[in-house]
N, CA, C and O atoms as a MOPAC input file, in Angstrom:
PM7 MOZYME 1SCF
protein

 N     -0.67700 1   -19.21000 1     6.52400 1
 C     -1.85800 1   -19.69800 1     7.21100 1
 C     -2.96700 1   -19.90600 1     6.18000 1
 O     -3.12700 1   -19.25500 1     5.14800 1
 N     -3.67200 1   -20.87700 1     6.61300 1
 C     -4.84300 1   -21.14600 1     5.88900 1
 C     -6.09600 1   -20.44300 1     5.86100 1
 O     -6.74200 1   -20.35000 1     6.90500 1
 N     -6.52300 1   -19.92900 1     4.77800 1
 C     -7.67100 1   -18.95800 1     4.56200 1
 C     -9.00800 1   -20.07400 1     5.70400 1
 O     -9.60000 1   -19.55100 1     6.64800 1
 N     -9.15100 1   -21.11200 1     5.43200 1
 C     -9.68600 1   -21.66900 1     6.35600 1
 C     -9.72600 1   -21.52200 1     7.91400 1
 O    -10.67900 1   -21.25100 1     8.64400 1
 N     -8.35600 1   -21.79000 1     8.22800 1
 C     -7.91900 1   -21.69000 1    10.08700 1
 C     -8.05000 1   -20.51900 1    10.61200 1
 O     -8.42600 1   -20.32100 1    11.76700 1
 N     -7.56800 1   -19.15000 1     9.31200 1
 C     -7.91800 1   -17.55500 1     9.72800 1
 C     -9.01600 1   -17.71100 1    10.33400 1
 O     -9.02500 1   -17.54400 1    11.55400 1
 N    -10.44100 1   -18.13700 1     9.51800 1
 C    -12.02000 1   -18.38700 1     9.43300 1
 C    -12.25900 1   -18.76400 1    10.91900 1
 O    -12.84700 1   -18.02600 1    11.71000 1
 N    -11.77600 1   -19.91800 1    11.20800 1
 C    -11.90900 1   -20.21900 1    12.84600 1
 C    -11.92000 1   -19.32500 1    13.63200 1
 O    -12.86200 1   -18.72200 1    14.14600 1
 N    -10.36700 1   -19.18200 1    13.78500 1
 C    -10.03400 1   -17.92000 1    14.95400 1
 C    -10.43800 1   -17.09900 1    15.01000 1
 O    -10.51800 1   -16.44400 1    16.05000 1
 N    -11.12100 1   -16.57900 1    13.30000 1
 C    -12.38500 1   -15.24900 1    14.05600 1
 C    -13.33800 1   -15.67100 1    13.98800 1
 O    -14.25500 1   -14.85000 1    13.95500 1
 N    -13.67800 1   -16.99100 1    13.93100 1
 C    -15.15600 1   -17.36400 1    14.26900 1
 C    -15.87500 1   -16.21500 1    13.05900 1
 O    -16.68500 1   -15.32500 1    13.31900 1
 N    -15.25100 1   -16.58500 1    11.60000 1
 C    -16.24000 1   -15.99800 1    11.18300 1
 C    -17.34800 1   -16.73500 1    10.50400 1
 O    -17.79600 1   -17.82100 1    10.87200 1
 N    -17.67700 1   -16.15300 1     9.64700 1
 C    -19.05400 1   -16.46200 1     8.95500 1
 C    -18.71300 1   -15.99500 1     7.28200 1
 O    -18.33300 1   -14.90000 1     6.86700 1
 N    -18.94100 1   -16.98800 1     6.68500 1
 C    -18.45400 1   -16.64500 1     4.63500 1
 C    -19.50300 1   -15.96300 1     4.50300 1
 O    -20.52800 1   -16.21400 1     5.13800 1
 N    -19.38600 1   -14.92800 1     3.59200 1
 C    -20.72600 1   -14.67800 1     2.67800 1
 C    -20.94300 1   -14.54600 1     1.14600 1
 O    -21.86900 1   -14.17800 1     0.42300 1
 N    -19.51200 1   -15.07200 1     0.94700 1
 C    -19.66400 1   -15.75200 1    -0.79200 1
 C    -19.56300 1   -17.12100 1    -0.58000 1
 O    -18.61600 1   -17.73200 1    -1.07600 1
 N    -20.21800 1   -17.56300 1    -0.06200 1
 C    -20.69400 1   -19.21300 1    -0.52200 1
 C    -19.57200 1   -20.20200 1    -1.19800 1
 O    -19.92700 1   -21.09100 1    -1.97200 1
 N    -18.39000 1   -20.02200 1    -0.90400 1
 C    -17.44400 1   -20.60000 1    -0.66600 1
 C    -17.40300 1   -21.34200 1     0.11900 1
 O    -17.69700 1   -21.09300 1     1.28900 1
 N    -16.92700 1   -22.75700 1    -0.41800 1
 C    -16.69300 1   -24.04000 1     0.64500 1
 C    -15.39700 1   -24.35900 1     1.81100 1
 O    -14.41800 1   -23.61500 1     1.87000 1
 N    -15.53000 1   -25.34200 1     2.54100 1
 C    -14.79700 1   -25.13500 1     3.84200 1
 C    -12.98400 1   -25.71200 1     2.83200 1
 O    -11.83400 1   -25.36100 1     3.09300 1
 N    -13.42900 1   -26.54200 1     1.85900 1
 C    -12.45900 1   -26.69900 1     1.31000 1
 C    -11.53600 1   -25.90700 1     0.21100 1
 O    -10.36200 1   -26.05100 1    -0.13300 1
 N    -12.43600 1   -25.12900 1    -0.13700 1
 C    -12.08900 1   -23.82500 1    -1.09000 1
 C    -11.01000 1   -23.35900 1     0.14400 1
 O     -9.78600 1   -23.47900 1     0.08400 1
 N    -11.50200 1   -23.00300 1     0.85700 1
 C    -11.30700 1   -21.85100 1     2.16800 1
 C     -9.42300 1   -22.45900 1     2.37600 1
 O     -8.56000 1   -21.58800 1     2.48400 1
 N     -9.07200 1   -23.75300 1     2.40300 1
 C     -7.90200 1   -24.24400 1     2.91700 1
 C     -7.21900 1   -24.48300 1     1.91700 1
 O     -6.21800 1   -25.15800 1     2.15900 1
 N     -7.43600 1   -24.06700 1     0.43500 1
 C     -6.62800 1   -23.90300 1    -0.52900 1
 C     -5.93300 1   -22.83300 1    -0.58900 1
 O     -4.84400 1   -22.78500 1    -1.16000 1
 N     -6.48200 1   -21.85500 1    -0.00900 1
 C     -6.33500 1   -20.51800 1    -0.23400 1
 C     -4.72700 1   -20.49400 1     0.95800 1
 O     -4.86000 1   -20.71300 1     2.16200 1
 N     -3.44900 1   -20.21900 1     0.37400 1
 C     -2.73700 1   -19.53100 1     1.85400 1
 C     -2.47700 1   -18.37300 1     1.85400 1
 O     -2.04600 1   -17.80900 1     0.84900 1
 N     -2.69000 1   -17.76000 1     3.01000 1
 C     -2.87300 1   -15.91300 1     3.23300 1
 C     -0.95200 1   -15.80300 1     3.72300 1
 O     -0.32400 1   -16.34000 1     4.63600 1
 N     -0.79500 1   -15.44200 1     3.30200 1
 C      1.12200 1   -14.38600 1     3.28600 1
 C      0.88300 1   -13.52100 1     4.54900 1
 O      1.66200 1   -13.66100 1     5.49200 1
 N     -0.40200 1   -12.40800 1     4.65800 1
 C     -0.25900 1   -11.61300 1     4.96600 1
 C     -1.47800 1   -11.08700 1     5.71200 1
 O     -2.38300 1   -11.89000 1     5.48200 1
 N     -2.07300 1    -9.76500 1     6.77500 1
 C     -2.83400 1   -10.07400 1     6.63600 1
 C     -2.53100 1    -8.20300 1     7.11500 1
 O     -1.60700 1    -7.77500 1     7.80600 1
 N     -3.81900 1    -7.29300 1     6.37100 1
 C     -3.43900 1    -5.85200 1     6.54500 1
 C     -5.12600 1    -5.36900 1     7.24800 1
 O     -6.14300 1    -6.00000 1     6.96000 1
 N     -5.12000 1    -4.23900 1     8.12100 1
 C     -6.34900 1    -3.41600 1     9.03600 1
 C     -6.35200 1    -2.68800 1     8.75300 1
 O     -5.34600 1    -2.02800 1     9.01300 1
 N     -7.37100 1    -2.06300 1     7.98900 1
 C     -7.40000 1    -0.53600 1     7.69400 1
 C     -9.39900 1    -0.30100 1     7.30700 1
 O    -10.29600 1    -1.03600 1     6.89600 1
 N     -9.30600 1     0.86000 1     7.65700 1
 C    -10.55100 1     1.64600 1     7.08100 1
 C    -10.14300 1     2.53400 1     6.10900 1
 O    -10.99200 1     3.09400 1     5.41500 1
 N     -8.65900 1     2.80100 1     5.91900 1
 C     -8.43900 1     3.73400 1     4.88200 1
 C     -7.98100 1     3.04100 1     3.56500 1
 O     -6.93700 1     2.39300 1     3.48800 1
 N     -8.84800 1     3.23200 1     2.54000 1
 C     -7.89600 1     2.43900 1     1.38900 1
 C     -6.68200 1     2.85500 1     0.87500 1
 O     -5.90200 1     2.12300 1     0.26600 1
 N     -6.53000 1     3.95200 1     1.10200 1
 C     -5.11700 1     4.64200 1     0.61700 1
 C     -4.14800 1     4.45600 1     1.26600 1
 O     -3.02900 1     4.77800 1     0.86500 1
 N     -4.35200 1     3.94200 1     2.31000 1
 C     -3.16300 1     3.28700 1     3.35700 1
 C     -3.04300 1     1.48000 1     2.75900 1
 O     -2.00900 1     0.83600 1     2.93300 1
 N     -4.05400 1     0.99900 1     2.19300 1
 C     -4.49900 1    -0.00100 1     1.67500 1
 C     -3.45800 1     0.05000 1     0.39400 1
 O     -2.34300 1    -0.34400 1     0.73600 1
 N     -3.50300 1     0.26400 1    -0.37500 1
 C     -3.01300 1     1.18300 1    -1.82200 1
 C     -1.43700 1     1.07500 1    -1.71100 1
 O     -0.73500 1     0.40300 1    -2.46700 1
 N     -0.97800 1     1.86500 1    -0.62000 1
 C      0.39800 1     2.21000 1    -0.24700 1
 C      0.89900 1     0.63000 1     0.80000 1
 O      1.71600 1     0.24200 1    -0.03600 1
 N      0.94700 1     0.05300 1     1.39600 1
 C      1.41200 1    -0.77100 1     1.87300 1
 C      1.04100 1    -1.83500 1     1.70800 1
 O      1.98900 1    -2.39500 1     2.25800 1
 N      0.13800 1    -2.98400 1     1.25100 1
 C     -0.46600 1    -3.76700 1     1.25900 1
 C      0.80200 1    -4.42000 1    -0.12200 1
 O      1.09900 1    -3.76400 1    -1.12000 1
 N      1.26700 1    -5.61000 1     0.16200 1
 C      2.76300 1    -6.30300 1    -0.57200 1
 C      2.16200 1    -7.57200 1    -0.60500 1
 O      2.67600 1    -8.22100 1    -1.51600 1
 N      1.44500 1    -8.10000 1    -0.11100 1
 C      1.93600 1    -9.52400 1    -0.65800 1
 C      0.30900 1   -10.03600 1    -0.47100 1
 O     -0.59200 1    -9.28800 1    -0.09200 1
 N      0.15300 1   -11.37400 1    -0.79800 1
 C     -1.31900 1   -11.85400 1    -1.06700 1
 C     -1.87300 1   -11.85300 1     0.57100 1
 O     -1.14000 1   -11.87600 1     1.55900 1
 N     -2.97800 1   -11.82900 1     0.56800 1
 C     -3.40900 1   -11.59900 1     2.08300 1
 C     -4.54700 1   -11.56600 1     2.51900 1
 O     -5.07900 1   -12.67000 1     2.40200 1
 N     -5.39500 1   -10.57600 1     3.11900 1
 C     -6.52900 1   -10.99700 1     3.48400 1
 C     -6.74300 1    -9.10900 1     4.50500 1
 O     -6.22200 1    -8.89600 1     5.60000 1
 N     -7.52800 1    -8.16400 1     3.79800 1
 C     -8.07300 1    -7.47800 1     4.17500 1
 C     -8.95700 1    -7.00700 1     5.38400 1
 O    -10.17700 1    -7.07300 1     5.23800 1
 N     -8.55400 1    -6.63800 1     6.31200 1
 C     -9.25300 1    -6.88900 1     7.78700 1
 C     -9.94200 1    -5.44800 1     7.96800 1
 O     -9.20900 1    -4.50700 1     8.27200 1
 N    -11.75500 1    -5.16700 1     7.74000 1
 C    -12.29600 1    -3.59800 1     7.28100 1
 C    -13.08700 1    -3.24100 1     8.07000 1
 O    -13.63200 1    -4.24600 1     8.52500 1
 N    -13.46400 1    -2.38300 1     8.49400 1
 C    -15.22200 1    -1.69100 1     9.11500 1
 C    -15.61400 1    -1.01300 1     7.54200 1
 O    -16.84000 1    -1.09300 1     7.62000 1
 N    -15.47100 1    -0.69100 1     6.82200 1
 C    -15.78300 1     0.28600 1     5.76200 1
 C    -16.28300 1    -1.12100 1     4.80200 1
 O    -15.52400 1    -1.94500 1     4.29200 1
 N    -17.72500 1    -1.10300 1     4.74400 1
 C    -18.52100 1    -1.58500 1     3.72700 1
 C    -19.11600 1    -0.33300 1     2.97500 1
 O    -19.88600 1     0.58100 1     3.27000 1
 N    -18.13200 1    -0.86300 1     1.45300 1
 C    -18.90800 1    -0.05300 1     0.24800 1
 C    -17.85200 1    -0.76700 1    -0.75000 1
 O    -17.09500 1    -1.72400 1    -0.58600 1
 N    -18.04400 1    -0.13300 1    -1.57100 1
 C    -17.82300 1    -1.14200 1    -3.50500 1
 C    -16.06500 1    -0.78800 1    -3.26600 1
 O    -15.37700 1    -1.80600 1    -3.19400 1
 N    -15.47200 1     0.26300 1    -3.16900 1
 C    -14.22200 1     0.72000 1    -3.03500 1
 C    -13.32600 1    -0.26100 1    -2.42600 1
 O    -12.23400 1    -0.47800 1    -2.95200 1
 N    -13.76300 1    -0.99900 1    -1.14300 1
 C    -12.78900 1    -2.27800 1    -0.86000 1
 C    -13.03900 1    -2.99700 1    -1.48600 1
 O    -11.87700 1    -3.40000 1    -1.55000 1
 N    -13.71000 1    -3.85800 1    -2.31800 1
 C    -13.71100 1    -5.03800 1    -3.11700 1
 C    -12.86500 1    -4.59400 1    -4.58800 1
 O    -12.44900 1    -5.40000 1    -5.42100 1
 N    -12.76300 1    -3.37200 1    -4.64000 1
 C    -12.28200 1    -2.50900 1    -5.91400 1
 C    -10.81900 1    -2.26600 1    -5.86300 1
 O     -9.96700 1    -2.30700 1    -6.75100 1
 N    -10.72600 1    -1.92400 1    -4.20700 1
 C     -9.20900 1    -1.65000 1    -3.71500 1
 C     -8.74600 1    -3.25500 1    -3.46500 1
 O     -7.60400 1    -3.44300 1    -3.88500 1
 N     -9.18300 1    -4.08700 1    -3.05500 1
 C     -9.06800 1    -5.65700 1    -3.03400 1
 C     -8.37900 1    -6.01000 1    -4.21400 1
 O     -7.19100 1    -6.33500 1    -4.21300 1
 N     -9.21500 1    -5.94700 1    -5.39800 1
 C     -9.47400 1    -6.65700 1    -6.44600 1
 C     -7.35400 1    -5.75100 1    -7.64600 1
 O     -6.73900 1    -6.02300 1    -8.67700 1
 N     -7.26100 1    -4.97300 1    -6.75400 1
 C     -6.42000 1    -3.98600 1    -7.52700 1
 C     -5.06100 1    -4.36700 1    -6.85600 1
 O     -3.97500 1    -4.11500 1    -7.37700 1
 N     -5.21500 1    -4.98200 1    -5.68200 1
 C     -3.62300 1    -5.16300 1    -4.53300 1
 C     -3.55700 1    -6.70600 1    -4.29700 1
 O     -2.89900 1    -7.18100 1    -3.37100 1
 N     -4.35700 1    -7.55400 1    -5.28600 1
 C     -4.21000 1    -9.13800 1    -5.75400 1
 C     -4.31100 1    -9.28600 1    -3.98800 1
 O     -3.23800 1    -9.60300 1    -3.47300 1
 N     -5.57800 1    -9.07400 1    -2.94700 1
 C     -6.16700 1    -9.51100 1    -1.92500 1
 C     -6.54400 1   -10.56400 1    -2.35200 1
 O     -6.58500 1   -10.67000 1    -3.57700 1
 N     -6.92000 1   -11.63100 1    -1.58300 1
 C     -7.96600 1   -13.07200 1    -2.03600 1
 C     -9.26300 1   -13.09100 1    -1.23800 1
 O    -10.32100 1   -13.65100 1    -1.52100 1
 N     -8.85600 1   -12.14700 1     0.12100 1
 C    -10.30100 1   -12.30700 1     0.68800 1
 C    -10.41500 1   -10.80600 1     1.67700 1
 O     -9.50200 1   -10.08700 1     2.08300 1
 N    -11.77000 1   -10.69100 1     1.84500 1
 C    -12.21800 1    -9.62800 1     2.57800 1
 C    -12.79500 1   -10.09700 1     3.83200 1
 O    -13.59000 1   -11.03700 1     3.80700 1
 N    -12.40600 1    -9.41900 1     5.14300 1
 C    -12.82100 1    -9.60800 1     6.50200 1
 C    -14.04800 1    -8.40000 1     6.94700 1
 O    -13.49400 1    -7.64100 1     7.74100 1
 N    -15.07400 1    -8.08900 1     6.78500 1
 C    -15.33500 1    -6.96600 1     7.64200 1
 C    -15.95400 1    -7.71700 1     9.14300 1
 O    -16.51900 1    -8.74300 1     9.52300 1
 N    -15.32100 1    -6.21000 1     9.74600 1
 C    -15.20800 1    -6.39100 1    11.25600 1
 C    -16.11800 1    -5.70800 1    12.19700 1
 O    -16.49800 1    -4.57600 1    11.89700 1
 N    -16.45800 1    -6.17500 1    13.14000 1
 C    -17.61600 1    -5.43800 1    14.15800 1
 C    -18.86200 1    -6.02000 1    13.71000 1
 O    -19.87500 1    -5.39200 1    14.01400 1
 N    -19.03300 1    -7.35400 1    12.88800 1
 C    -20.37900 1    -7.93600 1    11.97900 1
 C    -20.31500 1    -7.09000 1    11.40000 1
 O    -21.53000 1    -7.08600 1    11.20500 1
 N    -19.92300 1    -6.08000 1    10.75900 1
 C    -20.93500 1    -5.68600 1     9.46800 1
 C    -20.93300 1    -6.54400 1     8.45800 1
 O    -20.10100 1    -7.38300 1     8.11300 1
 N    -21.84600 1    -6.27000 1     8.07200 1
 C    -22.25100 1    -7.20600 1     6.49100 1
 C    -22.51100 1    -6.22300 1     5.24000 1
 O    -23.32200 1    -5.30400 1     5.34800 1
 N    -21.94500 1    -6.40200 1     4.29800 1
 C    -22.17300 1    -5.95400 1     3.02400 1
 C    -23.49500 1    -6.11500 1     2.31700 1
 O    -24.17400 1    -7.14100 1     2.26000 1
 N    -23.72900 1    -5.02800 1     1.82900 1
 C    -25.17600 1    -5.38300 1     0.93800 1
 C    -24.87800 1    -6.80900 1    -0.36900 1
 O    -23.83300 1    -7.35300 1    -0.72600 1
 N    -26.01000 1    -6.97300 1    -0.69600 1
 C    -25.94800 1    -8.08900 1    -1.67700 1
 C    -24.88200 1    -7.41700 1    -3.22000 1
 O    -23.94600 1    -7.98000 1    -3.78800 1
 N    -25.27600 1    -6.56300 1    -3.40100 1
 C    -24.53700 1    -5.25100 1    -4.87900 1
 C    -23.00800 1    -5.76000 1    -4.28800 1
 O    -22.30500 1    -6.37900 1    -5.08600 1
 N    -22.57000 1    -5.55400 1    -3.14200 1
 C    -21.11600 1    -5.51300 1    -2.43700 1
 C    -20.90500 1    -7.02200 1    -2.98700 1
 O    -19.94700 1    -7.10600 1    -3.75600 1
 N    -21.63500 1    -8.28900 1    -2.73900 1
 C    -21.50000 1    -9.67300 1    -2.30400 1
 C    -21.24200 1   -10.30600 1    -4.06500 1
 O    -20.54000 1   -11.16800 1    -4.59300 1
 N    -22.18400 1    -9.37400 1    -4.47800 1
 C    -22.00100 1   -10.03000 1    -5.92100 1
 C    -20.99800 1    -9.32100 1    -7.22500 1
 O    -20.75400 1    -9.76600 1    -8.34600 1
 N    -20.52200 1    -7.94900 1    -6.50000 1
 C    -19.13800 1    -7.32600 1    -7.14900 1
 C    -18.19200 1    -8.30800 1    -6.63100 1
 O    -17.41000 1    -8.82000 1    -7.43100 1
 N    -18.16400 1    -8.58000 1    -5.62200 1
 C    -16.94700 1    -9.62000 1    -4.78800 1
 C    -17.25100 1   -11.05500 1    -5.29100 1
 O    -16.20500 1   -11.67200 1    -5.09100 1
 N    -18.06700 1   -11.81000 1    -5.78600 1
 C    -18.30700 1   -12.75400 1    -5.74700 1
 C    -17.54600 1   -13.03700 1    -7.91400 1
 O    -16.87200 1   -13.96900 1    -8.35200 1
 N    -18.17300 1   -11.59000 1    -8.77000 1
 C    -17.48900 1   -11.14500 1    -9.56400 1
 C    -16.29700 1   -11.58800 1   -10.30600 1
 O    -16.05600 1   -12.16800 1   -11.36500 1
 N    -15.41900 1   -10.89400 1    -8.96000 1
 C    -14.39400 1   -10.94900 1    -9.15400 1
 C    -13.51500 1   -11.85200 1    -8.34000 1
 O    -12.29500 1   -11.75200 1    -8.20800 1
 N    -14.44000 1   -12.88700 1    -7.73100 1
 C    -13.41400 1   -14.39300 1    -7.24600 1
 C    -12.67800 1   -13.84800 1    -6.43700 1
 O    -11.50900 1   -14.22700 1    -6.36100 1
 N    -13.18700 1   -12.74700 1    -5.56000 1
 C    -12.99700 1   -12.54100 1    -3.80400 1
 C    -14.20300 1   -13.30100 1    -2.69000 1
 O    -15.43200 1   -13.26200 1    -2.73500 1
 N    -13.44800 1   -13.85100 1    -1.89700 1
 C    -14.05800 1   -14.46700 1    -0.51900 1
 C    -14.37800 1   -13.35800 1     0.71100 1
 O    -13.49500 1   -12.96000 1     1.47100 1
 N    -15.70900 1   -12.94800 1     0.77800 1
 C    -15.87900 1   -12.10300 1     1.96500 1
 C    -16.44000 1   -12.92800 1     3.17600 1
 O    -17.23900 1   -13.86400 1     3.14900 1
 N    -15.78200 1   -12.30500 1     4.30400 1
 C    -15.93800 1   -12.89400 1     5.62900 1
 C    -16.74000 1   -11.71600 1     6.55100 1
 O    -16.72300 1   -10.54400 1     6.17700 1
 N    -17.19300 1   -11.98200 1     7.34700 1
 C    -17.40400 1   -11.22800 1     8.63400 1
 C    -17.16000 1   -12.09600 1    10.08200 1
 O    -17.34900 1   -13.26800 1    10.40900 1
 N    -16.73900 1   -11.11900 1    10.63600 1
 C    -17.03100 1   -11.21400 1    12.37200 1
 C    -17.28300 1   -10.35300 1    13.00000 1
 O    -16.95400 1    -9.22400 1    12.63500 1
 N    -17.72000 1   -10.48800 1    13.75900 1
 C    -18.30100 1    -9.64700 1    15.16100 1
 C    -16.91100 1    -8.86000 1    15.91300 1
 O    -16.91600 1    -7.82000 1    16.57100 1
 N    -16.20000 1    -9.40300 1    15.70000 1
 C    -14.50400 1    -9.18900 1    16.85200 1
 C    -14.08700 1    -7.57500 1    15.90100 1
 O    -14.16000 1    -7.46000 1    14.67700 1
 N    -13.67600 1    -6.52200 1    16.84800 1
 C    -13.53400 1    -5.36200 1    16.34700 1
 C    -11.95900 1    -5.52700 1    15.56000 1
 O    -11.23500 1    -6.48500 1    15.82700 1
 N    -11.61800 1    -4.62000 1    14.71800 1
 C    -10.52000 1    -4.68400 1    14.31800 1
 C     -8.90900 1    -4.81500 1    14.40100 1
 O     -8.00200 1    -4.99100 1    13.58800 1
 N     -9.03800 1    -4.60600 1    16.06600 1
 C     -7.92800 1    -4.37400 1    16.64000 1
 C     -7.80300 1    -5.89300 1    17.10200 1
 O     -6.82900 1    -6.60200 1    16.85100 1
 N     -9.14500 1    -6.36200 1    17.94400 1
 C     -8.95800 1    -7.91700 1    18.12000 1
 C     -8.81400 1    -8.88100 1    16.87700 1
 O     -8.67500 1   -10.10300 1    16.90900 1
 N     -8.86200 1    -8.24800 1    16.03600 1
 C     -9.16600 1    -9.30500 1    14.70700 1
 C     -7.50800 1    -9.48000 1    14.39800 1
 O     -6.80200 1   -10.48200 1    14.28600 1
 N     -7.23500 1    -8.09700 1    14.31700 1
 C     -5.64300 1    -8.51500 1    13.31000 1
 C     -4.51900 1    -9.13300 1    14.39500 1
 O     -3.37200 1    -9.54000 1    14.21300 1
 N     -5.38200 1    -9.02100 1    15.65400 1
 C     -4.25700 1    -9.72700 1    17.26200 1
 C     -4.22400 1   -11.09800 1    17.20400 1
 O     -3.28900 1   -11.87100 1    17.41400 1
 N     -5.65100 1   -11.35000 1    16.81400 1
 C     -5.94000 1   -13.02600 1    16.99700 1
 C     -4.97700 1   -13.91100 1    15.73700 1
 O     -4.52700 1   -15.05700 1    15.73700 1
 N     -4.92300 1   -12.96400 1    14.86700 1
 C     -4.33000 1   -13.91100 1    13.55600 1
 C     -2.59500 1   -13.75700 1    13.72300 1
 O     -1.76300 1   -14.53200 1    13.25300 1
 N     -2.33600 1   -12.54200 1    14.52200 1
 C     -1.05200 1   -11.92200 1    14.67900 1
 C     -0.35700 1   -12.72100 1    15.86300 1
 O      0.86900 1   -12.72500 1    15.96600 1
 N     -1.23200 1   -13.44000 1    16.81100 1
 C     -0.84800 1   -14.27300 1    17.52900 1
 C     -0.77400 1   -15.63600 1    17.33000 1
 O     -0.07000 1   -16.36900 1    18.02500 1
 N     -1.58600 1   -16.07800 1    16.25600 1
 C     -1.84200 1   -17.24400 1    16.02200 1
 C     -0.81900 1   -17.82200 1    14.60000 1
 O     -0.79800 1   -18.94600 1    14.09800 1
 N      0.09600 1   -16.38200 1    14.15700 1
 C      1.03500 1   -16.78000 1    13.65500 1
 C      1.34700 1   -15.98900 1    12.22200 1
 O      2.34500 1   -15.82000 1    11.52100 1
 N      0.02600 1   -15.61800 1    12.17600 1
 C     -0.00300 1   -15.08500 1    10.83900 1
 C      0.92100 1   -13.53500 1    10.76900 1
 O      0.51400 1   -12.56200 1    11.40300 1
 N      1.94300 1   -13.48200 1    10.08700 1
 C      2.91700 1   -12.20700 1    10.27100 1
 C      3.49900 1   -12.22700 1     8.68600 1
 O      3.60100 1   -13.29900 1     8.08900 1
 N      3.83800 1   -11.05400 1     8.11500 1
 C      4.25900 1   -10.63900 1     7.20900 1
 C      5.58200 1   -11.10000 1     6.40100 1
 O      6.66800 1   -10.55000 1     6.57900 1
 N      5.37000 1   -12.21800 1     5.45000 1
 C      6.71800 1   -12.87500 1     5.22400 1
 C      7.32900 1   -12.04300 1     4.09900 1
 O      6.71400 1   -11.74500 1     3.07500 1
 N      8.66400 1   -11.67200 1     4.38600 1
 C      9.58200 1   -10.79900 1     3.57200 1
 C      9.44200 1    -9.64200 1     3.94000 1
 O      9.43500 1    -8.76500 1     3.07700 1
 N      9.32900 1    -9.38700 1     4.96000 1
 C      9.31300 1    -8.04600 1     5.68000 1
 C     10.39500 1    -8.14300 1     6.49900 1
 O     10.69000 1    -7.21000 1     7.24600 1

């Protein structure tokens, strides 16, 4: 799936200033929910797209370490600017939406996005 079409279905919102065409270059494999990074750490296989409530430097760090391409946080939170420009850094795409975590990884999980080589 397209890092773009993900963007739709959660109706999110970029906050690294990444273009709509950047966004559909990108294809997501995979897509993992967690607040824990160590569950992050341990399962997270293939390129994908991070689905979080936990804004702080540690997911863009745990991101940047499990070859993620983009960050979702969920429930709107938004990252401070320090967060936007470690991520921005290191040529990660952060997203937000409003949709809690459980609806987030359903909408993409229905819409097709599922774990290839699993």
């Amino acid at each position: 799936m397209q890092l773009s079409i993900a963007k739709e279905i959660l109706d999110a919102e970029v906050l690294t200033g990444e273009t709509d065409r950047q966004l559909s270059e990108i294809e997501l494999l995979s897509a993992c929910g967690s607040d824990l990074m160590s569950d992050v750490l341990a399962f997270v296989k293939h390129q994908g797209m991070l689905l979080t409530g936990l804004v702080n430097p540690q997911v863009v760090r745990t991101a940047e370490m499990m070859d993620i391409c983009a960050i979702c946080f969920v429930r709107g939170k938004k990252p401070s600017d320090d967060i936007i420009q470690l991520a921005k850094q290191r040529n990660l795409i952060l997203l937000t939406t409003d949709c809690p975590l459980y609806i987030a990884c359903g909408k993409l999980y229905k819409n097709g996005l599922i774990c290839k080589g699993e």
